[in-house]
N, C-alpha and C positions, 0 to 999 in steps of 0.2 A: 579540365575545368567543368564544373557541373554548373549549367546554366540554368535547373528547371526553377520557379517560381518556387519562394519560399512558400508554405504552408497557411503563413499569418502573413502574407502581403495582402494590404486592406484590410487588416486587424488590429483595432488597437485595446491594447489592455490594463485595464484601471487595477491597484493596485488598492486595496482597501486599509488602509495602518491608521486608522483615527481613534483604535478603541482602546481604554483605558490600563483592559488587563487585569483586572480586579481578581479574576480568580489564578492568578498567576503570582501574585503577592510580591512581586520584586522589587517594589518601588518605586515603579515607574510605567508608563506607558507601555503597552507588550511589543510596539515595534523597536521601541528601545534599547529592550534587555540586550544586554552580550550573551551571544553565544560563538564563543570562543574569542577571539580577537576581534572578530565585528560582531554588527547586532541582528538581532532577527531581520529586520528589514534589508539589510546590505543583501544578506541572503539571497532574500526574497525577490530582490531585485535584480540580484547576479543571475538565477535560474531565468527572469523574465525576458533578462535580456539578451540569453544565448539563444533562446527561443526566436528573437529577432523577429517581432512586429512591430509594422506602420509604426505607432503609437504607443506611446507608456506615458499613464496617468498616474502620478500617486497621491492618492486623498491623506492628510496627515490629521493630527491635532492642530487647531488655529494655536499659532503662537509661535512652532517650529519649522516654519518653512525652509529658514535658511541655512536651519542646522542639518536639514535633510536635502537641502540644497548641495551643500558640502559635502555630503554621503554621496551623491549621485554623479560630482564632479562633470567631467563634461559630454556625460549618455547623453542621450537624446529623450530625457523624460521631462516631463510638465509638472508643478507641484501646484496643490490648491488644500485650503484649508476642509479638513470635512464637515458634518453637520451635529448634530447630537444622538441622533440615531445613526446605524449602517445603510440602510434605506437612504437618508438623507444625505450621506457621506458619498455614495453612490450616485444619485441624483446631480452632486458636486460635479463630481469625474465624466457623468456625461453630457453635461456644459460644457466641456474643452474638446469635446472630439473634431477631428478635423473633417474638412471635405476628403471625399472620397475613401472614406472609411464604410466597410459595408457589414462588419461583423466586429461585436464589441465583446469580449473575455471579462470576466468580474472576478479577482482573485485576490484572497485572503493573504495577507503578507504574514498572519501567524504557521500559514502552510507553508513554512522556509526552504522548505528539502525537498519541495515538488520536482520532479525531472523538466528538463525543457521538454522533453518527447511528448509529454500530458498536455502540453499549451498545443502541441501540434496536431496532437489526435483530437482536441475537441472544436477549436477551431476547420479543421480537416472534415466534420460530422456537421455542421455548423448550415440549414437551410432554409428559402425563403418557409415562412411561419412554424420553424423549427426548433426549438434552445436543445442545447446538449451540457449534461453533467458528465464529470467522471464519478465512479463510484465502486466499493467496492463488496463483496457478499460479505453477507453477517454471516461471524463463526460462532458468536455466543448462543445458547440457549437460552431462549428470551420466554419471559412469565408475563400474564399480565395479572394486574395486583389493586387488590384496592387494601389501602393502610397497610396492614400485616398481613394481611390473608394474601394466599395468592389463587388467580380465579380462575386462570386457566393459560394455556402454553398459547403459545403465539408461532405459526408457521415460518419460520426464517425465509424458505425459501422463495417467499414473496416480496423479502425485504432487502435493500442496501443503504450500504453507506455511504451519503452526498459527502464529496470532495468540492474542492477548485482548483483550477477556471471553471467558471461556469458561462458557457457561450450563449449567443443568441444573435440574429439579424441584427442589424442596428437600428435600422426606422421600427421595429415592430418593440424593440425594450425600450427606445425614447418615448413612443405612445404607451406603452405598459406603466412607464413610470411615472407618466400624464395623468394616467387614469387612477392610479392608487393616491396621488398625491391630492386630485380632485374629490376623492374619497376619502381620504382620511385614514387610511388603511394600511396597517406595520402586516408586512409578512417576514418570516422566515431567513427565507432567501432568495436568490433573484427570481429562480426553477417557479415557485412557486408564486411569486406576481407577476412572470411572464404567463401562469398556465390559468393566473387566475383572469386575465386578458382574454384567454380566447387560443393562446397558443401551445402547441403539444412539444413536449419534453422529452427526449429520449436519452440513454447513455452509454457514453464506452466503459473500459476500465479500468478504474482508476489506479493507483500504485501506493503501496504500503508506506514509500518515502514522503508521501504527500501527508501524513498524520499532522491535524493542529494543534501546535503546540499551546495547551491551556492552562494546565497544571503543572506545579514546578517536577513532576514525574516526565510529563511529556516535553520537558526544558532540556531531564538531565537525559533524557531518550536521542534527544537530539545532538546533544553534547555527545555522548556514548560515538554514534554513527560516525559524527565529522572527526573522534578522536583518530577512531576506526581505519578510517577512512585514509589522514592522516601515518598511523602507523607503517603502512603498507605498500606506498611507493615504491615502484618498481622502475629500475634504471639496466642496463647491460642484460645477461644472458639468462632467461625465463627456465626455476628450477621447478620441476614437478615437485607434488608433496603428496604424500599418501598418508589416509585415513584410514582406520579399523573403528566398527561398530559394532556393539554386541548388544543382542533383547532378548528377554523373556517374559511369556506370559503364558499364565493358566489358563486355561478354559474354566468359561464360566458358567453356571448353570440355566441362562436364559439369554437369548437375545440372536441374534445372528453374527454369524463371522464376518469380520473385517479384515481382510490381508491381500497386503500387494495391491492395496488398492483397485482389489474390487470385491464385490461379495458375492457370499458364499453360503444360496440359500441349502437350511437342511443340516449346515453346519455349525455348532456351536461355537458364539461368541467367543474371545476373546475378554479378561479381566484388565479394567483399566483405567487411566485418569480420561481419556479420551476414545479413540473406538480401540484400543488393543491391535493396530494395526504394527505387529513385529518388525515386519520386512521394510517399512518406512520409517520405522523408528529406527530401525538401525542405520539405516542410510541419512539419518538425519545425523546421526550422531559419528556416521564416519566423516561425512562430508565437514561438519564442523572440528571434528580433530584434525583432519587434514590443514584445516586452513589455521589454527590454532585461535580458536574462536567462539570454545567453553564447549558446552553439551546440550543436549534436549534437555536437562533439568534447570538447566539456565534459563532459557530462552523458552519454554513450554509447559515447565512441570506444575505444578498445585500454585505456587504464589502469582501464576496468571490465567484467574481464573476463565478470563474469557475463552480458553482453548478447549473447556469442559466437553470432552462429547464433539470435538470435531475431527474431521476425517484428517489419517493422515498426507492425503496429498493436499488440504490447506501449512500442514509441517513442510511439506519437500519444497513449494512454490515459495512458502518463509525463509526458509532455509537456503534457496536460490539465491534470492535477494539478497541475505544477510552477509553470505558471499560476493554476492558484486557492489555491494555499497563498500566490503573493504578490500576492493581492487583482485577477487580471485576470479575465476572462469574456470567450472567445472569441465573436468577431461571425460572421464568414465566411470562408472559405479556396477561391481559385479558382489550379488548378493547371495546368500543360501540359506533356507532354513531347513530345520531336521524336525521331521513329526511325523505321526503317520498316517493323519491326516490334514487338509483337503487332500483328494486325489490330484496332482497339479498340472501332468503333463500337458492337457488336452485344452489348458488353459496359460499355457507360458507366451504364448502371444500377445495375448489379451494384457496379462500383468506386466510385462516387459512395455508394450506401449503406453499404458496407463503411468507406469510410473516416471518413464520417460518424459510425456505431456506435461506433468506436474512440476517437471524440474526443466521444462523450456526446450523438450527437445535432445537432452543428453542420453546418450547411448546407454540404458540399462540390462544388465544382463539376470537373469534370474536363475535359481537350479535349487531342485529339492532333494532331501535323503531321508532315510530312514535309520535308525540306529538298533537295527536290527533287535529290537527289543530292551533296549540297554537305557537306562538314566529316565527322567521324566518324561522326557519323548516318547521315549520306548514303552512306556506304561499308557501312554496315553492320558498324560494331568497336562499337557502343555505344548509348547512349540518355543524351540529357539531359534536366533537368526544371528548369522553373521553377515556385515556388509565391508567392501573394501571399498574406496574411496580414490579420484586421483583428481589434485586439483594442481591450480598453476597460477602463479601473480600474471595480472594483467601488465603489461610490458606499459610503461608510463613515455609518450613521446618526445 
Protein backbone atom coordinates (compact mmCIF):
# COMPACT_ATOMS: atom_id res chain seq x y z
CA UNK A 1 0.00 0.00 0.00
CA UNK A 2 1.52 3.19 -0.90
CA UNK A 3 1.06 5.63 1.77
CA UNK A 4 3.08 8.82 0.38
CA UNK A 5 0.90 12.13 0.16
CA UNK A 6 -0.79 12.68 -3.01
CA UNK A 7 0.93 15.39 -5.20
CA UNK A 8 -2.32 17.80 -5.05
CA UNK A 9 -3.27 17.27 -1.26
CA UNK A 10 -4.01 21.00 -0.45
CA UNK A 11 -4.80 21.64 -4.13
CA UNK A 12 -7.73 22.67 -5.37
CA UNK A 13 -8.48 22.99 -8.98
CA UNK A 14 -11.09 25.34 -10.85
CA UNK A 15 -12.07 24.07 -13.83
CA UNK A 16 -12.74 26.92 -16.32
CA UNK A 17 -15.95 25.75 -19.02
CA UNK A 18 -18.01 29.19 -19.01
CA UNK A 19 -16.80 30.12 -22.68
CA UNK A 20 -19.11 30.23 -25.50
CA UNK A 21 -16.98 28.46 -28.23
CA UNK A 22 -17.59 30.48 -30.93
CA UNK A 23 -14.76 29.55 -32.82
CA UNK A 24 -15.59 25.91 -32.62
CA UNK A 25 -19.11 26.58 -34.41
CA UNK A 26 -21.07 23.57 -32.95
CA UNK A 27 -23.84 25.02 -31.54
CA UNK A 28 -23.31 25.27 -28.39
CA UNK A 29 -21.26 26.03 -25.63
CA UNK A 30 -17.51 24.28 -26.18
CA UNK A 31 -17.84 22.30 -22.79
CA UNK A 32 -20.84 20.86 -24.25
CA UNK A 33 -19.91 19.50 -27.43
CA UNK A 34 -19.63 15.59 -27.66
CA UNK A 35 -16.78 14.18 -27.99
CA UNK A 36 -17.56 10.79 -28.46
CA UNK A 37 -20.26 9.47 -26.01
CA UNK A 38 -19.64 12.23 -23.47
CA UNK A 39 -18.70 15.93 -23.81
CA UNK A 40 -15.61 17.93 -23.72
CA UNK A 41 -16.23 18.78 -20.12
CA UNK A 42 -16.98 15.04 -18.62
CA UNK A 43 -13.61 14.64 -20.13
CA UNK A 44 -12.08 17.28 -18.61
CA UNK A 45 -13.18 16.37 -15.53
CA UNK A 46 -12.48 12.62 -15.63
CA UNK A 47 -8.46 13.58 -16.18
CA UNK A 48 -9.12 16.15 -13.12
CA UNK A 49 -10.30 13.99 -11.07
CA UNK A 50 -7.75 10.79 -11.27
CA UNK A 51 -5.39 13.51 -10.69
CA UNK A 52 -7.19 13.67 -7.07
CA UNK A 53 -7.01 17.13 -5.46
CA UNK A 54 -8.41 18.65 -2.32
CA UNK A 55 -10.81 20.60 -4.36
CA UNK A 56 -12.61 20.76 -7.78
CA UNK A 57 -14.24 23.86 -8.82
CA UNK A 58 -16.12 24.07 -12.11
CA UNK A 59 -17.12 27.55 -13.26
CA UNK A 60 -19.98 26.84 -16.03
CA UNK A 61 -22.35 29.10 -18.04
CA UNK A 62 -25.09 30.73 -15.64
CA UNK A 63 -28.05 28.80 -16.40
CA UNK A 64 -26.51 25.14 -16.59
CA UNK A 65 -25.58 24.28 -13.19
CA UNK A 66 -27.72 21.42 -12.81
CA UNK A 67 -27.32 20.03 -16.06
CA UNK A 68 -23.52 19.94 -15.16
CA UNK A 69 -24.68 18.88 -11.89
CA UNK A 70 -25.77 15.63 -13.33
CA UNK A 71 -22.46 15.34 -15.36
CA UNK A 72 -20.54 15.28 -12.10
CA UNK A 73 -22.98 12.89 -10.34
CA UNK A 74 -21.55 12.15 -6.99
CA UNK A 75 -17.48 13.57 -7.28
CA UNK A 76 -16.64 15.74 -5.06
CA UNK A 77 -16.91 18.92 -7.26
CA UNK A 78 -18.38 22.44 -6.45
CA UNK A 79 -20.31 24.09 -9.43
CA UNK A 80 -20.84 28.17 -9.69
CA UNK A 81 -21.97 30.07 -12.56
CA UNK A 82 -18.96 31.92 -14.40
CA UNK A 83 -18.65 35.63 -15.39
CA UNK A 84 -18.50 37.20 -18.79
CA UNK A 85 -15.04 37.25 -19.11
CA UNK A 86 -12.39 34.16 -18.16
CA UNK A 87 -10.78 36.52 -15.78
CA UNK A 88 -14.14 36.95 -14.16
CA UNK A 89 -15.13 33.15 -14.46
CA UNK A 90 -12.09 32.61 -12.58
CA UNK A 91 -12.40 35.24 -10.02
CA UNK A 92 -15.89 33.03 -9.45
CA UNK A 93 -14.00 29.72 -8.72
CA UNK A 94 -11.83 31.31 -6.39
CA UNK A 95 -14.79 32.46 -3.99
CA UNK A 96 -15.34 28.75 -3.28
CA UNK A 97 -12.06 27.57 -2.31
CA UNK A 98 -11.78 25.91 0.95
CA UNK A 99 -9.66 26.40 4.18
CA UNK A 100 -6.79 24.84 3.99
CA UNK A 101 -6.19 24.87 0.50
CA UNK A 102 -2.68 26.28 -0.11
CA UNK A 103 -2.07 25.94 -3.99
CA UNK A 104 -4.93 26.73 -6.46
CA UNK A 105 -4.44 24.88 -10.45
CA UNK A 106 -6.64 27.23 -13.23
CA UNK A 107 -7.52 24.72 -15.98
CA UNK A 108 -9.06 24.88 -19.22
CA UNK A 109 -11.87 22.24 -19.62
CA UNK A 110 -11.39 22.81 -23.65
CA UNK A 111 -7.83 21.10 -22.75
CA UNK A 112 -9.96 17.51 -22.32
CA UNK A 113 -6.98 15.06 -22.93
CA UNK A 114 -4.71 16.68 -20.49
CA UNK A 115 -2.96 13.52 -18.54
CA UNK A 116 -3.54 13.59 -14.69
CA UNK A 117 0.48 13.41 -14.62
CA UNK A 118 0.39 17.30 -15.80
CA UNK A 119 -1.90 18.36 -12.76
CA UNK A 120 0.79 16.59 -10.72
CA UNK A 121 3.94 18.01 -12.02
CA UNK A 122 2.72 21.56 -11.93
CA UNK A 123 1.24 21.46 -8.76
CA UNK A 124 4.49 19.37 -7.56
CA UNK A 125 6.78 22.91 -9.01
CA UNK A 126 4.14 25.02 -7.40
CA UNK A 127 6.20 27.68 -4.53
CA UNK A 128 5.61 30.44 -2.02
CA UNK A 129 5.62 33.57 -4.67
CA UNK A 130 6.03 31.04 -7.54
CA UNK A 131 3.11 30.26 -10.42
CA UNK A 132 4.21 27.31 -12.74
CA UNK A 133 2.89 26.60 -16.52
CA UNK A 134 3.23 23.55 -18.37
CA UNK A 135 4.42 24.24 -21.80
CA UNK A 136 5.69 23.14 -24.63
CA UNK A 137 8.55 24.14 -27.50
CA UNK A 138 7.68 25.76 -30.59
CA UNK A 139 8.28 23.53 -33.63
CA UNK A 140 7.01 26.04 -36.29
CA UNK A 141 9.13 28.54 -38.08
CA UNK A 142 7.86 31.68 -36.85
CA UNK A 143 7.96 35.17 -39.07
CA UNK A 144 7.11 38.40 -37.89
CA UNK A 145 4.96 40.30 -40.26
CA UNK A 146 3.36 43.48 -40.66
CA UNK A 147 0.09 43.00 -43.41
CA UNK A 148 1.77 41.06 -46.15
CA UNK A 149 5.27 41.74 -45.91
CA UNK A 150 7.17 39.64 -43.65
CA UNK A 151 9.82 41.59 -41.37
CA UNK A 152 11.88 39.32 -40.10
CA UNK A 153 12.12 35.61 -38.41
CA UNK A 154 11.41 35.30 -34.88
CA UNK A 155 13.89 33.06 -32.69
CA UNK A 156 11.90 29.97 -31.48
CA UNK A 157 14.11 29.00 -29.19
CA UNK A 158 13.11 31.56 -26.79
CA UNK A 159 9.70 30.80 -27.26
CA UNK A 160 6.84 28.11 -25.81
CA UNK A 161 3.68 26.96 -25.88
CA UNK A 162 1.33 27.90 -22.58
CA UNK A 163 -0.76 24.80 -21.62
CA UNK A 164 -2.95 23.97 -18.38
CA UNK A 165 -3.13 23.76 -15.22
CA UNK A 166 -1.72 26.66 -14.65
CA UNK A 167 -0.51 26.64 -10.80
CA UNK A 168 0.23 29.26 -8.25
CA UNK A 169 0.07 29.85 -4.23
CA UNK A 170 -3.22 30.49 -3.17
CA UNK A 171 -3.11 33.69 -0.92
CA UNK A 172 -0.68 35.35 -3.59
CA UNK A 173 -3.39 34.60 -6.95
CA UNK A 174 -6.45 35.68 -4.52
CA UNK A 175 -4.43 39.11 -4.08
CA UNK A 176 -3.26 39.05 -7.80
CA UNK A 177 -6.82 38.71 -8.70
CA UNK A 178 -7.57 41.81 -6.09
CA UNK A 179 -5.46 43.72 -7.67
CA UNK A 180 -6.32 43.50 -11.53
CA UNK A 181 -9.96 43.57 -10.53
CA UNK A 182 -9.19 46.95 -8.71
CA UNK A 183 -7.47 47.90 -11.90
CA UNK A 184 -9.63 47.11 -14.29
CA UNK A 185 -7.29 45.14 -16.22
CA UNK A 186 -8.20 41.77 -18.62
CA UNK A 187 -4.98 39.71 -19.04
CA UNK A 188 -4.37 36.81 -21.06
CA UNK A 189 -4.06 34.32 -18.59
CA UNK A 190 -3.63 33.53 -15.19
CA UNK A 191 0.82 33.42 -15.75
CA UNK A 192 0.42 36.65 -16.74
CA UNK A 193 -1.79 38.59 -13.94
CA UNK A 194 -0.07 36.51 -11.39
CA UNK A 195 3.50 37.97 -13.02
CA UNK A 196 1.85 41.15 -13.57
CA UNK A 197 1.46 41.20 -9.36
CA UNK A 198 4.89 41.03 -8.72
CA UNK A 199 5.22 37.16 -9.03
CA UNK A 200 7.71 35.05 -11.21
CA UNK A 201 6.57 32.13 -13.38
CA UNK A 202 8.47 29.35 -14.31
CA UNK A 203 7.69 25.98 -16.34
CA UNK A 204 7.72 22.14 -16.66
CA UNK A 205 6.65 20.27 -19.76
CA UNK A 206 3.83 20.26 -20.98
CA UNK A 207 2.37 17.19 -23.13
CA UNK A 208 1.04 17.09 -26.77
CA UNK A 209 -2.30 15.45 -25.25
CA UNK A 210 -3.07 18.60 -23.46
CA UNK A 211 -3.81 20.54 -27.10
CA UNK A 212 -7.10 22.90 -26.90
CA UNK A 213 -9.50 21.94 -28.62
CA UNK A 214 -10.80 25.34 -30.54
CA UNK A 215 -11.43 24.43 -33.90
CA UNK A 216 -13.59 21.94 -35.33
CA UNK A 217 -9.93 20.35 -36.63
CA UNK A 218 -8.76 20.32 -32.97
CA UNK A 219 -12.51 18.53 -32.26
CA UNK A 220 -12.08 15.89 -34.88
CA UNK A 221 -8.07 15.67 -33.41
CA UNK A 222 -9.44 14.65 -30.35
CA UNK A 223 -12.12 12.39 -31.63
CA UNK A 224 -9.17 10.59 -33.82
CA UNK A 225 -7.07 10.03 -30.31
CA UNK A 226 -9.97 8.52 -28.05
CA UNK A 227 -11.09 6.49 -31.26
CA UNK A 228 -7.46 5.32 -31.18
CA UNK A 229 -7.27 4.77 -28.08
CA UNK A 230 -10.48 2.84 -28.02
CA UNK A 231 -9.48 0.53 -30.90
CA UNK A 232 -6.58 -0.96 -29.00
CA UNK A 233 -7.39 -2.73 -25.84
CA UNK A 234 -5.51 -4.99 -24.81
CA UNK A 235 -6.92 -8.15 -22.70
CA UNK A 236 -4.73 -11.86 -22.22
CA UNK A 237 -1.25 -12.59 -23.84
CA UNK A 238 0.84 -9.25 -25.05
CA UNK A 239 1.84 -10.13 -29.12
CA UNK A 240 5.04 -8.32 -30.24
CA UNK A 241 4.48 -6.34 -33.74
CA UNK A 242 7.21 -5.52 -35.86
CA UNK A 243 7.73 -2.36 -38.00
CA UNK A 244 9.89 -1.84 -41.28
CA UNK A 245 10.79 1.85 -42.39
CA UNK A 246 12.42 2.95 -45.29
CA UNK A 247 14.06 6.87 -46.45
CA UNK A 248 15.68 8.60 -48.69
CA UNK A 249 17.19 11.67 -49.32
CA UNK A 250 19.61 13.67 -51.56
CA UNK A 251 22.03 15.79 -50.62
CA UNK A 252 21.37 19.09 -50.92
CA UNK A 253 23.61 21.92 -52.19
CA UNK A 254 23.61 24.10 -48.91
CA UNK A 255 22.88 23.88 -45.39
CA UNK A 256 24.42 21.48 -42.92
CA UNK A 257 23.73 17.78 -42.15
CA UNK A 258 21.00 16.39 -40.05
CA UNK A 259 21.21 12.59 -39.16
CA UNK A 260 20.62 10.58 -36.39
CA UNK A 261 19.91 13.34 -34.80
CA UNK A 262 22.84 15.10 -34.38
CA UNK A 263 24.77 17.31 -36.65
CA UNK A 264 27.23 16.96 -38.83
CA UNK A 265 29.40 20.13 -39.23
CA UNK A 266 31.32 20.20 -42.90
CA UNK A 267 28.69 17.90 -44.12
CA UNK A 268 26.18 18.59 -46.53
CA UNK A 269 22.60 18.89 -45.70
CA UNK A 270 20.12 16.71 -46.33
CA UNK A 271 16.94 17.54 -49.03
CA UNK A 272 13.75 17.88 -47.31
CA UNK A 273 10.17 19.04 -45.90
CA UNK A 274 11.97 19.17 -42.58
CA UNK A 275 15.74 18.87 -41.54
CA UNK A 276 16.23 15.52 -44.05
CA UNK A 277 16.94 13.65 -41.02
CA UNK A 278 16.89 9.76 -42.75
CA UNK A 279 17.55 7.68 -39.83
CA UNK A 280 14.41 9.28 -37.83
CA UNK A 281 12.51 9.33 -40.51
CA UNK A 282 12.74 5.95 -40.88
CA UNK A 283 12.14 5.02 -37.35
CA UNK A 284 9.26 7.03 -37.40
CA UNK A 285 7.67 5.30 -39.96
CA UNK A 286 8.72 1.84 -38.66
CA UNK A 287 7.48 2.42 -35.30
CA UNK A 288 4.18 3.57 -36.83
CA UNK A 289 3.77 0.43 -39.08
CA UNK A 290 4.42 -1.60 -36.30
CA UNK A 291 1.69 -0.42 -34.54
CA UNK A 292 -0.65 -0.12 -37.56
CA UNK A 293 -1.07 3.52 -37.17
CA UNK A 294 -0.46 5.21 -40.91
CA UNK A 295 2.89 6.79 -41.83
CA UNK A 296 5.11 9.95 -41.52
CA UNK A 297 3.18 11.37 -44.48
CA UNK A 298 0.12 11.05 -42.27
CA UNK A 299 1.04 12.53 -39.27
CA UNK A 300 4.19 15.05 -40.71
CA UNK A 301 4.26 15.51 -44.24
CA UNK A 302 3.30 18.96 -46.31
CA UNK A 303 -0.45 19.18 -45.18
CA UNK A 304 1.07 19.96 -41.52
CA UNK A 305 2.74 22.71 -41.97
CA UNK A 306 3.69 23.44 -38.67
CA UNK A 307 6.53 20.50 -38.78
CA UNK A 308 8.32 22.78 -41.72
CA UNK A 309 12.14 22.62 -40.75
CA UNK A 310 11.82 20.73 -37.52
CA UNK A 311 14.29 18.39 -36.12
CA UNK A 312 13.58 14.97 -36.33
CA UNK A 313 13.71 14.09 -32.85
CA UNK A 314 10.51 16.55 -32.29
CA UNK A 315 9.10 13.29 -34.99
CA UNK A 316 10.40 10.42 -32.70
CA UNK A 317 9.00 12.24 -29.17
CA UNK A 318 5.47 12.68 -31.63
CA UNK A 319 5.73 9.45 -32.59
CA UNK A 320 6.33 8.05 -28.91
CA UNK A 321 3.29 9.59 -27.96
CA UNK A 322 1.17 8.78 -30.88
CA UNK A 323 1.97 5.17 -29.70
CA UNK A 324 0.98 5.36 -26.13
CA UNK A 325 -2.23 7.29 -26.48
CA UNK A 326 -3.22 4.01 -28.65
CA UNK A 327 -2.22 1.66 -25.79
CA UNK A 328 1.47 0.51 -27.49
CA UNK A 329 4.87 0.50 -25.65
CA UNK A 330 7.79 0.67 -27.68
CA UNK A 331 10.39 -2.59 -27.38
CA UNK A 332 13.49 -1.84 -29.57
CA UNK A 333 14.27 -0.08 -32.74
CA UNK A 334 17.56 -1.25 -34.81
CA UNK A 335 18.37 1.05 -37.71
CA UNK A 336 21.05 1.18 -40.85
CA UNK A 337 21.80 3.62 -43.44
CA UNK A 338 24.19 3.07 -46.54
CA UNK A 339 26.25 6.25 -47.82
CA UNK A 340 29.40 6.96 -47.86
CA UNK A 341 29.32 9.60 -46.02
CA UNK A 342 29.27 11.12 -42.69
CA UNK A 343 32.23 8.91 -41.38
CA UNK A 344 29.92 7.35 -38.39
CA UNK A 345 31.82 5.02 -36.39
CA UNK A 346 33.43 7.38 -33.89
CA UNK A 347 30.10 8.88 -33.45
CA UNK A 348 27.51 5.69 -32.94
CA UNK A 349 27.47 6.65 -29.30
CA UNK A 350 26.53 9.74 -29.52
CA UNK A 351 23.43 8.86 -32.18
CA UNK A 352 22.33 5.89 -30.47
CA UNK A 353 21.76 8.02 -27.15
CA UNK A 354 20.31 10.90 -28.82
CA UNK A 355 17.88 8.90 -30.67
CA UNK A 356 17.13 6.86 -27.81
CA UNK A 357 16.35 10.25 -25.48
CA UNK A 358 13.85 11.31 -28.07
CA UNK A 359 11.82 8.27 -27.95
CA UNK A 360 11.80 8.19 -23.85
CA UNK A 361 14.52 6.01 -23.16
CA UNK A 362 14.07 2.97 -25.74
CA UNK A 363 17.00 1.03 -26.67
CA UNK A 364 18.25 2.29 -30.09
CA UNK A 365 20.68 0.58 -32.20
CA UNK A 366 22.50 2.13 -35.04
CA UNK A 367 24.93 0.62 -37.88
CA UNK A 368 26.30 2.18 -41.26
CA UNK A 369 27.33 0.58 -44.76
CA UNK A 370 28.68 1.41 -47.58
CA UNK A 371 27.56 0.08 -51.07
CA UNK A 372 30.77 -0.35 -52.18
CA UNK A 373 30.17 2.15 -55.03
CA UNK A 374 26.99 0.68 -56.22
CA UNK A 375 23.30 2.75 -56.58
CA UNK A 376 22.94 6.39 -55.36
CA UNK A 377 24.74 5.85 -52.39
CA UNK A 378 27.43 4.74 -54.00
CA UNK A 379 27.78 7.83 -56.14
CA UNK A 380 27.46 9.88 -53.51
CA UNK A 381 23.73 11.95 -54.56
CA UNK A 382 22.27 10.55 -51.31
CA UNK A 383 21.79 8.29 -48.25
CA UNK A 384 19.32 5.66 -47.47
CA UNK A 385 18.06 4.06 -44.27
CA UNK A 386 16.26 1.27 -43.20
CA UNK A 387 14.74 1.02 -39.68
CA UNK A 388 13.07 -2.20 -38.01
CA UNK A 389 10.72 -1.53 -35.27
CA UNK A 390 9.22 -3.85 -32.28
CA UNK A 391 6.39 -2.68 -30.61
CA UNK A 392 3.84 -4.44 -28.11
CA UNK A 393 0.05 -3.60 -26.82
CA UNK A 394 0.02 -2.21 -23.47
CA UNK A 395 -1.73 -5.30 -21.54
CA UNK A 396 -5.10 -3.52 -20.30
CA UNK A 397 -5.79 -4.47 -16.32
Amino acid sequence: MNDLPSPLARVAVIIVAAGSGTRLAAGAPKAFVPLGPRTILEHALEGVLAAAPSQVILVVPAGREAEVSAMAGDGPVQIVPGGDTRQHSVAAGLSLLADGIDAVLVHDAARALTPPAQFGAVATAVRPGVGVIPALPVVDTLKRVHGEDVVAPVDRAELAAAQTPQGFPRAELVAAYARAADEGVEYTDDAALFAAAGGVVRHVLGSEEAFKITTPHDLERARMILSSSAQHPVSGPVVPRIGIGTDVHAFASEGTLRLAGLDWPGEPALEGHSDGDAVAHAIVDALLGAAGLGDIGQHFGTAHPEYAGAHGDVFLARTAEILAEAGFAIGNVSVQFQGNRPRFSARRAEAEQALSAALGGVPVAVSATTTDGLGFPGRGEGIAVTAVALVHPIAQS
